[in-house]
N, C-alpha and C positions, 0 to 999 in steps of 0.2 A: 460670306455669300458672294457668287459669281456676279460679276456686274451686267448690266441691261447690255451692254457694248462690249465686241469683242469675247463669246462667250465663246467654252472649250465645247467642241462636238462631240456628242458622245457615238461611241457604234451605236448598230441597233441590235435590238433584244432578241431573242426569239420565243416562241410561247410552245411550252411542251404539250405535247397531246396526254389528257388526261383520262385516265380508265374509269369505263360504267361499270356497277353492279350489277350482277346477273338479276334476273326479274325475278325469282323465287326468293330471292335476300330485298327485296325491294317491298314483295309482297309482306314480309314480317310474317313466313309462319301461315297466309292464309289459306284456303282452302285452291291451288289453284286449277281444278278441273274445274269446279265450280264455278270461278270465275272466267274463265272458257266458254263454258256453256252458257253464261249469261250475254257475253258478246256475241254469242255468234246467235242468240234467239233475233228471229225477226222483228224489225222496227215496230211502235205501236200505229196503227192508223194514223194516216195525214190527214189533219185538223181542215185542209182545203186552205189555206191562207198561205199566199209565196214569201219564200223568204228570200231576203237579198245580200249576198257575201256581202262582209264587211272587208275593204280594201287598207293595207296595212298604210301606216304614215309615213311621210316619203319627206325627206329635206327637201326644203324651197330652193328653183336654183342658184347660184351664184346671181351675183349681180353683175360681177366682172369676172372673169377668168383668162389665163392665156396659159398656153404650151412655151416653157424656156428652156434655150440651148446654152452651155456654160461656153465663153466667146476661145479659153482657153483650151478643151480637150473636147466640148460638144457633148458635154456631160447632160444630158436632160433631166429636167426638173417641169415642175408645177405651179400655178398660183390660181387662187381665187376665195373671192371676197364674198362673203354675203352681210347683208345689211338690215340692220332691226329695225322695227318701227318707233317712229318719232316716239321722246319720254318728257314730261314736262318736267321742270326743275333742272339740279346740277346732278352730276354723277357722282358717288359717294369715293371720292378719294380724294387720300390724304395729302396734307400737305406741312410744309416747317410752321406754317401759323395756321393747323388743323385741320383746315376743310376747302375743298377748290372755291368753295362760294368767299369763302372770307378773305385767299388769296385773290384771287383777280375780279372781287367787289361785283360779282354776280347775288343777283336775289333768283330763289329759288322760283318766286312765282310770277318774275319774269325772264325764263330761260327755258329752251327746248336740250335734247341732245338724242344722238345717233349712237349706235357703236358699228363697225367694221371688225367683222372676224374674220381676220388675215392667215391663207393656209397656204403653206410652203410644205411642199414635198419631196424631197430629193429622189429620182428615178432611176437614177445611175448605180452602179456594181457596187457591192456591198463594201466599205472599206476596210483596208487593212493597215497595220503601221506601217506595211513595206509597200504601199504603195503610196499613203499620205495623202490621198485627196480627200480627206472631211470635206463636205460643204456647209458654209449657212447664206445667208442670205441678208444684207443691209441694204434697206428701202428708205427713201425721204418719199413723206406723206406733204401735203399740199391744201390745205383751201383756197379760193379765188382770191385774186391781192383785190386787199379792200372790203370785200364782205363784210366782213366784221362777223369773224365765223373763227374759234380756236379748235385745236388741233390737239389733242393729247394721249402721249402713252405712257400706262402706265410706270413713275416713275418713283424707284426704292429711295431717293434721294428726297423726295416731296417737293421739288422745286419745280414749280408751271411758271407763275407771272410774277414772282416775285414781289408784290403787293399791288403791280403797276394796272389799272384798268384794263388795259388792253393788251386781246390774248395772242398767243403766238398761231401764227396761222400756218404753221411748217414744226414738224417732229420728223426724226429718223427713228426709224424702227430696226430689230437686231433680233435674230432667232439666238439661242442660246443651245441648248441640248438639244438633240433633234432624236426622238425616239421611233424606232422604227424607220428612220425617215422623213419623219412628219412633224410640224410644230404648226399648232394654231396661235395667234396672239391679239389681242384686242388694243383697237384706236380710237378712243374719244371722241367726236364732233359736236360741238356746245357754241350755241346762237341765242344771241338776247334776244326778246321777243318784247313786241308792244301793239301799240294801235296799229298804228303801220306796215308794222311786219309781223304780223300774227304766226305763218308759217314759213318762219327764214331758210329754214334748210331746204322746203319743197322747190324741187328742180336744178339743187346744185350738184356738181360733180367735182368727188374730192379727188386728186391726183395723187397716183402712185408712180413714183418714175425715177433713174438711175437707180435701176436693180443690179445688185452687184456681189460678189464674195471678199467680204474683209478678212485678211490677214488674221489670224489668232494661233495662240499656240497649240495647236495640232497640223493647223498648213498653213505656212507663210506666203504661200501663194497667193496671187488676187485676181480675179475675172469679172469680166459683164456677163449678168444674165441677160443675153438679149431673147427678145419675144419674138419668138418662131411662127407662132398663131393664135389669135386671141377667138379663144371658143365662145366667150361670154362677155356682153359691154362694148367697149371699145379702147383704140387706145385715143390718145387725149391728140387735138389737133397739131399737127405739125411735130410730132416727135413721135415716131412708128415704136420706140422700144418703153412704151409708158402703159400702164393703163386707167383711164377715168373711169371712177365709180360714182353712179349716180345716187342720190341720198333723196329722202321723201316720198 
C-alpha cells in the first residue's frame, strides 16, 4: 500500500461514451403505436389544486475555498473545504491500541468532533511523461495553539496521541492518486466537551496553510501553491497564502 506521504500521481482517466438501445428494444416487443397514442391523448381534467416544482438538491457551499497558481510554471489549481455538522462522541478510527478514544483518553460522552472535506483539483493541461508535471498537493492543517482542540487524518499507521492525553493540534495532509484531477480527503477536529465548554468547536477556525507540491516519484520538482483568490472564507490573519476554515 502507497503511503499517506509522498503518493505517486496517477494520470487522469477518461470515461467512454456509452450507447443507448433503440426504444423499440427497450419497449420489449410492446405494442408501439399504441403506446404513441396513449401519450399524445390529452391530459385528464385539472383537479384545480397548484402544484409546485420540486427544486433538485444542490451542495452546501464551501466554507473556504480559494483559486491556486503553482509558484513554479503558474499551473492553476483549486481548493475548497466544506464542513459537517458538529457529531458528539469520537470518530471511529483506528488506532495501535484500537480506538482514538482509548488512545488519547477521550470519553465518548464527553467529546464533540467536525470533519473538513478537503478538495484539491488540479486545472492545468493534462499530463504526460514527456512533460513530467504530475501535481499533488501537501497542506499542514492547524487548530488555535492552546484550545485544546486535535487535529487528525486519517492515518494507515494508527498512530494519533500515542496514549499521551493531549491531542496533537497540527496534521499534514497529502493527496495521493489524483483521478481525473481531483482528490477529496477528510480531516478530523475532536474537542472535549464539559460544563463549561458545552460547544468547543462553535466559532473556531481551523487553518490550512503552506500549500505546496512535494517531490514524489513522478516529479521531483517542488512549488508553492500560492492563493491567487479566495472565493470562499478567508485567508487566516497576517499570512495572504493560508486559508481559515470556520467550524460550528
Amino acid at each position: 500500500m502507497r503511503e499517506l506521504l509522498g503518493g505517486r500521481s496517477a494520470p487522469r482517466r477518461s470515461i467512454a461514451a456509452i450507447g443507448v438501445l433503440a426504444g423499440a428494444a427497450l419497449l420489449g416487443g410492446c405494442d408501439v403505436g399504441h403506446a404513441s397514442a396513449h401519450s399524445a391523448a390529452a391530459p385528464p381534467p385539472s383537479s384545480g389544486v397548484p402544484t409546485t416544482a420540486t427544486a433538485s438538491p444542490t451542495a452546501p457551499p464551501p466554507a473556504a475555498a480559494a483559486d491556486l497558481v503553482a509558484s513554479s510554471n503558474a499551473r492553476p489549481a483549486s481548493l475548497a473545504v466544506a464542513v459537517s455538522a458538529p457529531q458528539r462522541g469520537v470518530p471511529p478510527l483506528g488506532t495501535v491500541n484500537g480506538t482514538l478514544a482509548a488512545d488519547c483518553h477521550l470519553s465518548p460522552d464527553a467529546a464533540e468532533w467536525e470533519t473538513l472535506s478537503v478538495g484539491f483539483t488540479d486545472r492545468g493541461p493534462e499530463d504526460t511523461k514527456e512533460d513530467d508535471e504530475a501535481p499533488n498537493l501537501r497542506v499542514d492543517v492547524a487548530a488555535p495553539q492552546g484550545s485544546g482542540i486535535g487535529v487528525f487524518v486519517k492515518d494507515s499507521a494508527g498512530i494519533y496521541c500515542r496514549g499521551a492525553a493531549t491531542m496533537p493540534t497540527s496534521t499534514t495532509m497529502q493527496t495521493q492518486d489524483l483521478a481525473d484531477g481531483h482528490q477529496t480527503f477528510t480531516v478530523y477536529v475532536i474537542a472535549r466537551t464539559g460544563a463549561a465548554t458545552p460547544d468547543p468547536l462553535h466559532g473556531v477556525a481551523v487553518e490550512l496553510h503552506d500549500l505546496r507540491k512535494h517531490p514524489d516519484d513522478v516529479n521531483a520538482h517542488s512549488w508553492s501553491w500560492n492563493v491567487q483568490r479566495v472565493t470562499a472564507g478567508s485567508a487566516c490573519p497576517g499570512e495572504p497564502n493560508s486559508l481559515c476554515v470556520p467550524l460550528g
